[in-house]
SELO-544770 format. One record per residue (C-alpha): residue in one letter; z, x, y. Coordinates in nm, 4 decimals. Example, Ala and Ser with C-alpha at 12.3 -4.5 7.8 and 13.67 -1.06 7.14 Angstrom:
<nodes>
NODE  aa        pz        px        py
NODE   A    0.7800    1.2300   -0.4500
NODE   S    0.7140    1.3670   -0.1060
</nodes>
This chain:
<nodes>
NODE  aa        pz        px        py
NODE   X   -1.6255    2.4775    8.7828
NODE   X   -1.3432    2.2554    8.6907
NODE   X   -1.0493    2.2000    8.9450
NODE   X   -0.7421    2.0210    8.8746
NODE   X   -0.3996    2.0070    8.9995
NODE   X   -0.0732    2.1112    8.7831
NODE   X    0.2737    2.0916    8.8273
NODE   X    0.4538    2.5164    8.8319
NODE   X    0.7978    2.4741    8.9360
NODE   X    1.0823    2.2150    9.0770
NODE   X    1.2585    2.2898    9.3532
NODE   X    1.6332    2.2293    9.3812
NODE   X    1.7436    2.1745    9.0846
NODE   X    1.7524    2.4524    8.7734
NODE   X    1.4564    2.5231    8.6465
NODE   X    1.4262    2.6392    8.2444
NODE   X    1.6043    2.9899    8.3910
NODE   X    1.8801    2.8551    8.5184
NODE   X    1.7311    2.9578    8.9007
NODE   X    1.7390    2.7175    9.1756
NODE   X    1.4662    2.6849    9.4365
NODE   X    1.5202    2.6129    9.8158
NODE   X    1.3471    2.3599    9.9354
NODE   X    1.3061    2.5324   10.2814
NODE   X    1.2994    2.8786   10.0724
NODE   X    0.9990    2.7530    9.8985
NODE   X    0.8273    2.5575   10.1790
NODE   X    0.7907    2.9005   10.3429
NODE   X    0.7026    3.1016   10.0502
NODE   X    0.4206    2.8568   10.0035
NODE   X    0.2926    2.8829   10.3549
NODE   X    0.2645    3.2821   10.2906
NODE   X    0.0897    3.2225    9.9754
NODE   X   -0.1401    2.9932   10.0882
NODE   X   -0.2904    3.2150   10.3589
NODE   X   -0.4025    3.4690   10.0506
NODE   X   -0.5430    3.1633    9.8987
NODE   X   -0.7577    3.0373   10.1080
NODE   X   -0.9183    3.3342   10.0765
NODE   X   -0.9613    3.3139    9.7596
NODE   X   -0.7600    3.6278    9.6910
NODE   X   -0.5209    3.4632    9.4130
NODE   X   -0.5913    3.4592    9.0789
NODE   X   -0.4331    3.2591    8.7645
NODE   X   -0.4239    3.4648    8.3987
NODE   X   -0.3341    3.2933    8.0875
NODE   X   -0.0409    3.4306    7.8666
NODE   X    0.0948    3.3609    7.5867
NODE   X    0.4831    3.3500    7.5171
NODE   X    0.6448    3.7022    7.5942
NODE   X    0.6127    3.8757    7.9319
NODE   X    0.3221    4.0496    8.0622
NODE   X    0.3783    4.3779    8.2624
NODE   X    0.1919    4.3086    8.5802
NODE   X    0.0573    4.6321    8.6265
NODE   X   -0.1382    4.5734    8.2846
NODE   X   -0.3275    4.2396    8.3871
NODE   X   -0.6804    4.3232    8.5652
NODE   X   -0.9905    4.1101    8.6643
NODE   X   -1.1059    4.0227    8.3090
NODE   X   -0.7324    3.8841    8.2291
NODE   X   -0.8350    3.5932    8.4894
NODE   X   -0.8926    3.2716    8.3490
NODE   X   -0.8600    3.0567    8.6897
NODE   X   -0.8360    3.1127    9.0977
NODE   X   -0.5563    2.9350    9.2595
NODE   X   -0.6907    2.6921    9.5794
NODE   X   -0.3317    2.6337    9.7326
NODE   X   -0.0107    2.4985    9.6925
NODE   X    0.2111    2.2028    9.8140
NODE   X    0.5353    2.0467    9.7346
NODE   X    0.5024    1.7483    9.6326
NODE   X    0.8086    1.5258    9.7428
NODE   X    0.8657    1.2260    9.5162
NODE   X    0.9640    1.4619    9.2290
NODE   X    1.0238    1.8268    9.4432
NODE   X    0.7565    1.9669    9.1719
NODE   X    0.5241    2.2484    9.3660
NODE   X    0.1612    2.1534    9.2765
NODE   X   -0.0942    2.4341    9.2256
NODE   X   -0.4608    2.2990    9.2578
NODE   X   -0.6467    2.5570    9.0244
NODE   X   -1.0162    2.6258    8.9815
NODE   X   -1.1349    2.7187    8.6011
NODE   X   -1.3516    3.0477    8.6301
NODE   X   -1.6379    3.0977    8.4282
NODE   X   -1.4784    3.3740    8.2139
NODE   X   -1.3764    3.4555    7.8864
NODE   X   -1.0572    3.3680    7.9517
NODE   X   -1.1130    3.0391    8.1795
NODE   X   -1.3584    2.9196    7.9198
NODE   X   -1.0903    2.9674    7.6339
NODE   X   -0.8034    2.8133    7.8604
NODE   X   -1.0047    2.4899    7.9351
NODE   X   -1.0413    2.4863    7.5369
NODE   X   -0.6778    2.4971    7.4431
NODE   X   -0.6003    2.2284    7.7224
NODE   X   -0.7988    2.0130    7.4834
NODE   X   -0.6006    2.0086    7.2049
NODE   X   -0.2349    2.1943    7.3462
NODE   X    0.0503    2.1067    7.5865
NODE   X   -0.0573    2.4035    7.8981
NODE   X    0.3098    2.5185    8.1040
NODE   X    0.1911    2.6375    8.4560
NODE   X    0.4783    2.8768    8.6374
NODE   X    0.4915    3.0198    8.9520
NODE   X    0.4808    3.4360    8.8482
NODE   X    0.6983    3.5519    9.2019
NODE   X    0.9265    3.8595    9.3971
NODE   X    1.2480    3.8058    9.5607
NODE   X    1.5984    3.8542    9.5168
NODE   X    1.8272    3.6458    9.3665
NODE   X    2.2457    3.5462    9.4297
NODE   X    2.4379    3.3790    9.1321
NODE   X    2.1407    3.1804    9.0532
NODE   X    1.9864    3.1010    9.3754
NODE   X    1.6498    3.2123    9.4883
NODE   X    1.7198    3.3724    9.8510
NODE   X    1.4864    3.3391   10.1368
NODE   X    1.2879    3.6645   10.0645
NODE   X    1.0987    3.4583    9.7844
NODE   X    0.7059    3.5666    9.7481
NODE   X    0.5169    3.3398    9.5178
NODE   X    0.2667    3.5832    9.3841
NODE   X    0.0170    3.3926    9.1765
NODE   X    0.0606    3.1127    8.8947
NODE   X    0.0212    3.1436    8.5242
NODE   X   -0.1060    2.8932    8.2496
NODE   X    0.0983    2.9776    7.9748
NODE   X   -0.0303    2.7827    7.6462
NODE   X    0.2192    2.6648    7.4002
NODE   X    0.2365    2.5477    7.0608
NODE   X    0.2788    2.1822    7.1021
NODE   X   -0.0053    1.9502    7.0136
NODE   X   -0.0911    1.6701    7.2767
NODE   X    0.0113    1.3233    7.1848
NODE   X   -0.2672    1.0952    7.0861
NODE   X   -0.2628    0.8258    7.3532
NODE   X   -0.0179    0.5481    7.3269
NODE   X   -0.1586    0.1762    7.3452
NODE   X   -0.0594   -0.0317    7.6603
NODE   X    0.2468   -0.2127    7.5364
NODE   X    0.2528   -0.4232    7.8155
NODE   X   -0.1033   -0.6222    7.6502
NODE   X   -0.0521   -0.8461    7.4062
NODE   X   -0.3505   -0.8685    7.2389
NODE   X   -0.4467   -0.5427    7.0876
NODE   X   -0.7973   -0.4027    7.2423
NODE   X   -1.0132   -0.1495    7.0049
NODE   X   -0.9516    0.2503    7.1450
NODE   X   -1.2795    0.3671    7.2459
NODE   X   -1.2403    0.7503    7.0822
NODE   X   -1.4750    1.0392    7.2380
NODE   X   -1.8054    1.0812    7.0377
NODE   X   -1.8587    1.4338    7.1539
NODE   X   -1.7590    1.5838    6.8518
NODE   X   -1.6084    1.9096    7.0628
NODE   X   -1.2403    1.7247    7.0096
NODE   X   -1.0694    1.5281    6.7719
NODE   X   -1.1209    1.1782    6.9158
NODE   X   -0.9418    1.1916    7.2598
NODE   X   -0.9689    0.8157    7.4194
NODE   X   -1.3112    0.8057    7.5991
NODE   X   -1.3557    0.7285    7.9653
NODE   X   -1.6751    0.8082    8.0303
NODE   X   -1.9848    0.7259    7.8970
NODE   X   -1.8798    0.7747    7.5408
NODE   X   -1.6703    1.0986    7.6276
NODE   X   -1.3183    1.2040    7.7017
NODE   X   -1.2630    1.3240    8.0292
NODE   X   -1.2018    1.6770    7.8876
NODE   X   -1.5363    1.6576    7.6752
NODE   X   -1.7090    1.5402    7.9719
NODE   X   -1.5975    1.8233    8.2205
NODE   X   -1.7025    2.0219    7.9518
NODE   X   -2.0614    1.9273    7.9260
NODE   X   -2.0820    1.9319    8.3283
NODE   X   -1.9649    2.2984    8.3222
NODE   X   -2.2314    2.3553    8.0785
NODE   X   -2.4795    2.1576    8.2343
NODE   X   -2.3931    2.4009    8.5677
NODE   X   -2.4160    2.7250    8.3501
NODE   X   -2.7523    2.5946    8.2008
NODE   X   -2.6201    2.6026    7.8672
NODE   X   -2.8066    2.3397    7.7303
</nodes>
């Protein structure tokens, strides 16, 4: 299974609703939330743009387990390290990060004043919310002068992503691990 750590909200300063996060408001609610997952009680679903009524999401809806949290203090982002599951929905997540800009958010309880978050803050779980926004092709290293030849993935799984390893993109090549794992080839 695939891990990999993601930025899901920034803390003191607005975020795209206007709400401002705590910094000791958040330290705590991330303490509480990462004693639920450690035990791996806290899982991630993918959604798409639009709100999902909670009480509608079950165990097929999971695409990813949450490890933990931290804040991460050079840029105040909160950093989920997530764990692709071997689901429908994990599988087709890890298959639109290929090609797609992925938003991760923090899906959370608590009340609110003006626009700050108040102490009662629960982080509940994080989603991956996929949007329509290609990824940019890799930019050359401007700071070379002499112009080396891109190395492009030969997986044929993507559409030429700059390889890293052994011929592959690092995408392509997680991919053919996870396979490898599942005994899929």
């Amino acid at each position: 299974m695939t891990t990999i750590s993601v930025p899901c909200l920034i803390v003191g300063q607005p975020t795209v609703n206007g709400r401002i996060y705590p910094e000791p408001t958040v330290i705590q609610a991330i303490s509480s939330f990462n004693i639920h997952a450690k035990q791996n009680r806290v899982l991630g679903i993918m959604r798409h743009a639009g709100f999902v009524d909670i009480a509608d999401v079950g165990v097929s809806d999971a695409a990813f387990l949450v490890k933990y949290l931290r804040l991460r203090k050079r840029d105040m982002h909160v950093i989920a390290t997530i764990r692709f599951l071997v689901t429908p929905k994990g599988m087709e997540l890890k298959q639109i990060r290929c090609t797609h800009v992925v938003a991760y958010t923090t899906r959370c309880t608590g009340t609110i004043c003006g626009n700050v978050v108040q102490p009662d803050l629960q982080i509940v779980s994080v989603d991956a919310i996929p949007t329509e926004e290609l990824l940019p092709p890799y930019a050359p290293d401007l700071k070379k002068k002499k112009k080396k030849k891109r190395k492009t993935c030969n997986s044929g799984m993507c559409d030429g992503n700059l390889a890293t390893i052994g011929g592959l993109c690092d995408r392509c090549y997680e991919r053919t691990l996870d396979d490898d794992m599942a005994g899929n080839r």
